[in-house]
Structures are given as structure tokens and as C-alpha cells.
SERO-4910 file (N, C-alpha, C, O; in steps of 0.05 Angstrom, whole numbers):
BEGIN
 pado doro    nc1    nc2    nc3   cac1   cac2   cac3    cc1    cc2    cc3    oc1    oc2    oc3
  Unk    A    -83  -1325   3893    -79  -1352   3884    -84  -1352   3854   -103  -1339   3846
  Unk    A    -68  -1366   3833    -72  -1370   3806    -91  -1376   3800    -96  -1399   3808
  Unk    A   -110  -1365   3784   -134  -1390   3783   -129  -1402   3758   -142  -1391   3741
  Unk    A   -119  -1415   3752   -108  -1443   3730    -82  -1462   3738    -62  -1452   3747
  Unk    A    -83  -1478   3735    -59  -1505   3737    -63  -1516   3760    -42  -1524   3772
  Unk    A    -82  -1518   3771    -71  -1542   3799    -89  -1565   3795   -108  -1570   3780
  Unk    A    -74  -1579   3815    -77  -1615   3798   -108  -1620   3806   -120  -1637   3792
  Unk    A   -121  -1608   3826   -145  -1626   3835   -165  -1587   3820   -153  -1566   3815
  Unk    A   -190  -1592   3818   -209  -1572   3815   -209  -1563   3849   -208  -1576   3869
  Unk    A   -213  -1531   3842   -215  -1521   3855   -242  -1498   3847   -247  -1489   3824
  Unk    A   -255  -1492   3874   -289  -1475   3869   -272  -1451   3862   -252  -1442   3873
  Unk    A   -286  -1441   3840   -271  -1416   3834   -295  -1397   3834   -317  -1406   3828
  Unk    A   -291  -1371   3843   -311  -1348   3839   -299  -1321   3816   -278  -1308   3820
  Unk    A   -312  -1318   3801   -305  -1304   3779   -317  -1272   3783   -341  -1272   3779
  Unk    A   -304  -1243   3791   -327  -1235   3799   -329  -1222   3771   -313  -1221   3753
  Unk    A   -363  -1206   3775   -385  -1200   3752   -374  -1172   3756   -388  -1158   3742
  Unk    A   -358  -1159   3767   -354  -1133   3764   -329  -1126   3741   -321  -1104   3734
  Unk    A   -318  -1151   3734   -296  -1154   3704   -313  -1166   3686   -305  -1187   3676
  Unk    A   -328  -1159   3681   -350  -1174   3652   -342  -1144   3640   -325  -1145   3622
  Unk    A   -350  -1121   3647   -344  -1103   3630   -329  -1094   3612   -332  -1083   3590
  Unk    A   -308  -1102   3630   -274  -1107   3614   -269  -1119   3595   -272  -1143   3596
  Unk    A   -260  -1108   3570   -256  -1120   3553   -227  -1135   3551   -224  -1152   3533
  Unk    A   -207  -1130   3569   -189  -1143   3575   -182  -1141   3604   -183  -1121   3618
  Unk    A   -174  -1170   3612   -172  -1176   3646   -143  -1189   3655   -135  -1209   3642
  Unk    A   -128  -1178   3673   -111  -1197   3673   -115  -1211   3698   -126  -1204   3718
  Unk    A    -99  -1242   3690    -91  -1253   3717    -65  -1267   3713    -50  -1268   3693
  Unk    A    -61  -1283   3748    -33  -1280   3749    -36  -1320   3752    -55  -1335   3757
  Unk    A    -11  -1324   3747     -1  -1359   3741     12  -1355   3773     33  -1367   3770
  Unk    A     12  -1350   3786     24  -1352   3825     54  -1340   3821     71  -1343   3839
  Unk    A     60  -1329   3801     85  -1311   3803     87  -1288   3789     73  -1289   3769
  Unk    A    100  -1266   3792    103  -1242   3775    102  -1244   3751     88  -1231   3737
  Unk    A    121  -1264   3743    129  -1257   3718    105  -1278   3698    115  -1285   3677
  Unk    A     81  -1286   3703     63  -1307   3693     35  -1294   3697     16  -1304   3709
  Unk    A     38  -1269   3685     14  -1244   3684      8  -1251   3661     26  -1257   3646
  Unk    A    -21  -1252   3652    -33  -1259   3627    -61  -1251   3615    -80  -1264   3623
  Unk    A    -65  -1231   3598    -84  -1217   3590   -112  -1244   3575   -108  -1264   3561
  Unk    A   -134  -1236   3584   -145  -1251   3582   -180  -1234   3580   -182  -1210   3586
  Unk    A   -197  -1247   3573   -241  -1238   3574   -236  -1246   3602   -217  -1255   3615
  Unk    A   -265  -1237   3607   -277  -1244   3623   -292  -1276   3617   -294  -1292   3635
  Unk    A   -300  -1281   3593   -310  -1301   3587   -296  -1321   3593   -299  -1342   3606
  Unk    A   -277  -1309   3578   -245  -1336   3577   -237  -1337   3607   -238  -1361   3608
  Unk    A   -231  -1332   3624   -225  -1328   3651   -247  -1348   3660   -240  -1362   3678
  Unk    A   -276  -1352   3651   -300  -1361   3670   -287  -1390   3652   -274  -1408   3662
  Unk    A   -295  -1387   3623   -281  -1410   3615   -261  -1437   3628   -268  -1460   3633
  Unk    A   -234  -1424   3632   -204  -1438   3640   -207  -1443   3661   -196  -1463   3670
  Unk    A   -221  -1428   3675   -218  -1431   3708   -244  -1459   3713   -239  -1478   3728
  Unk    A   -265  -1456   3702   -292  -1472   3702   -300  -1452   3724   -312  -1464   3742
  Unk    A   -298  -1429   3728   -314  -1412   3749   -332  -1402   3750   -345  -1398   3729
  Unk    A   -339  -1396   3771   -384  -1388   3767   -378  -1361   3772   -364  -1357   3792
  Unk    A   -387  -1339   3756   -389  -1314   3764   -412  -1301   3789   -435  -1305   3793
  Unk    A   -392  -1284   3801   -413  -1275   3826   -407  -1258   3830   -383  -1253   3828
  Unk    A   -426  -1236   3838   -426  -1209   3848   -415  -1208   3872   -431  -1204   3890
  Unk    A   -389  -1212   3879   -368  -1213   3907   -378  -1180   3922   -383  -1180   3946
  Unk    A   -379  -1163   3911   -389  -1141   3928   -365  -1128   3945   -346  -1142   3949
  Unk    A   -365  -1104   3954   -349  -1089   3965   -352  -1082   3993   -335  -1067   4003
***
């Protein structure tokens, strides 16, 4: 799922295992809407709480 543009907020989870990354991508809900981005900026846009999602 995109995590940016939908009309109502949605709980977003950011995970803490892309903090390291100095660049992250994510996707706009289609191929061609791939977009280099922080980790900060990602917790930023989205309003998401970072969490150790785990493996």
C-alpha cells in the first residue's frame, strides 16, 4: 500500500530497520510512482511511528 495520498489518515508503521539507510524508496500504489526518499522524511510524510516490525 502507498504510504502517502489517501484522503482520510491512516496508522502507519515505519520500520526502524531503514533508519540506516541513507536512501529509501517507496512506492505511490503503482510502478511507475517509485520515489527516493530518508528515513526521516518517510516518518515525516507519512506522520508514521517507527517500529521494530521484526522478522
Amino acid at each position: 500500500m502507498a504510504p502517502i495520498g489517501h484522503p482520510a489518515p491512516l496508522r502507519t508503521i515505519v520500520d526502524t530497520d531503514l533508519a540506516p539507510f541513507d536512501e529509501v524508496w517507496a512506492a505511490g500504489g503503482h510502478p511507475h510512482y517509485v520515489f527516493p526518499t530518508s528515513f526521516d522524511e518517510l516518518v515525516r510524510i507519512t506522520g508514521g511511528t517507527p517500529a521494530d516490525v521484526g522478522a
